[in-house]
C-alpha positions in Angstrom: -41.9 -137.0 46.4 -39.3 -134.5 44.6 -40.3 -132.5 42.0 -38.2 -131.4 39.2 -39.5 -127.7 38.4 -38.9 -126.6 34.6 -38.7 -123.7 33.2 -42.0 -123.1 31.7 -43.0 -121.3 28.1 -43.0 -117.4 29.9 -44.1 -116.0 26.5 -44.6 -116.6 23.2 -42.0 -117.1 20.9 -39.1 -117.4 24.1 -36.6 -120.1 23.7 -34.9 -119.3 27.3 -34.1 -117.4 30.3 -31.8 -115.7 32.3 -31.7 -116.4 36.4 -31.5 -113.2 37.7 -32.0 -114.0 41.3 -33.6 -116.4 43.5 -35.8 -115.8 46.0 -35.3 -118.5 48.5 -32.6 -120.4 49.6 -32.0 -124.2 49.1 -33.6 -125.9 52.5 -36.2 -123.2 52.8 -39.8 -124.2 53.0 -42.2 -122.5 50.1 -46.0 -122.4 49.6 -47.5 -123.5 46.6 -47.0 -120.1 44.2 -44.9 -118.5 46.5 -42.2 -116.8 44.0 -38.8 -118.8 44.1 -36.6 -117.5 41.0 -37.0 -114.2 38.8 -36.0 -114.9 35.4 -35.3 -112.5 32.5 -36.2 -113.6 29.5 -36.2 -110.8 25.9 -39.5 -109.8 26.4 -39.9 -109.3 30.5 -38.0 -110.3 34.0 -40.8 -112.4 36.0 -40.7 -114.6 39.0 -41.9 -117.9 39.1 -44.0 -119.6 41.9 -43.6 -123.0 43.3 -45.7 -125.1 41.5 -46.9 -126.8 45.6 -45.6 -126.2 48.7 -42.7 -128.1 49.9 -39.0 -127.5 50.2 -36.6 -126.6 48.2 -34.0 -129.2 47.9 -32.0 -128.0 45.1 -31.0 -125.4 42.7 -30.1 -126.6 38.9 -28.9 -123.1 37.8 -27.3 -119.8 39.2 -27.8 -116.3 39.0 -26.4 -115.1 35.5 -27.6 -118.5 34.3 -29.3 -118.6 30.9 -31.3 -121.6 30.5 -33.8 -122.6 28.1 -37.0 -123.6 28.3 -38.0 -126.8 29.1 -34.6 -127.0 31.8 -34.9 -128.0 35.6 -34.2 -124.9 37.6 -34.7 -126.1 40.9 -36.0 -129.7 42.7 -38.9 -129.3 45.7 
C-alpha cells in the first residue's frame, strides 16, 4: 500500500517549505520516523520522519523546491 506523504503544518502560521536536502534516496528502505527530507520553512529548517517504515518509492520535489503545505513530497 503506497503512501502519499504531505507536507505537514511545521509551524504556526507557515504556508510552505523549501527542500533543502533529502536524506534518503529513492529505493531505500526507511523506519517509521526515520528522517527523510529537511525542509526550510521562515521560521526553522527541520527534517521530517517517515510517517511508517517502508520504502521510498518516489520523490515529488527536489532540493531548492518550495512547496507548500499540504503537497506530496515523497510516496512510501
Amino acid at each position: 500500500m503506497a503512501i502519499e506523504f504531505k507536507l505537514p503544518d511545521v509551524g504556526e502560521g507557515v504556508a510552505e517549505g523549501e527542500v533543502v536536502q533529502w536524506l534518503v534516496s529513492v529505493g531505500d528502505a526507511v523506519e517509521e520516523h526515520q528522517s527523510v527530507v529537511e525542509v526550510m520553512t521562515d521560521k526553522a529548517t527541520v527534517e521530517i520522519p517517515a510517517p511508517a517504515s517502508g520504502v521510498i518509492t518516489a520523490f515529488q520535489a527536489e532540493a531548492g523546491d518550495v512547496v507548500p503545505v499540504g503537497c506530496v513530497l515523497f510516496i512510501l
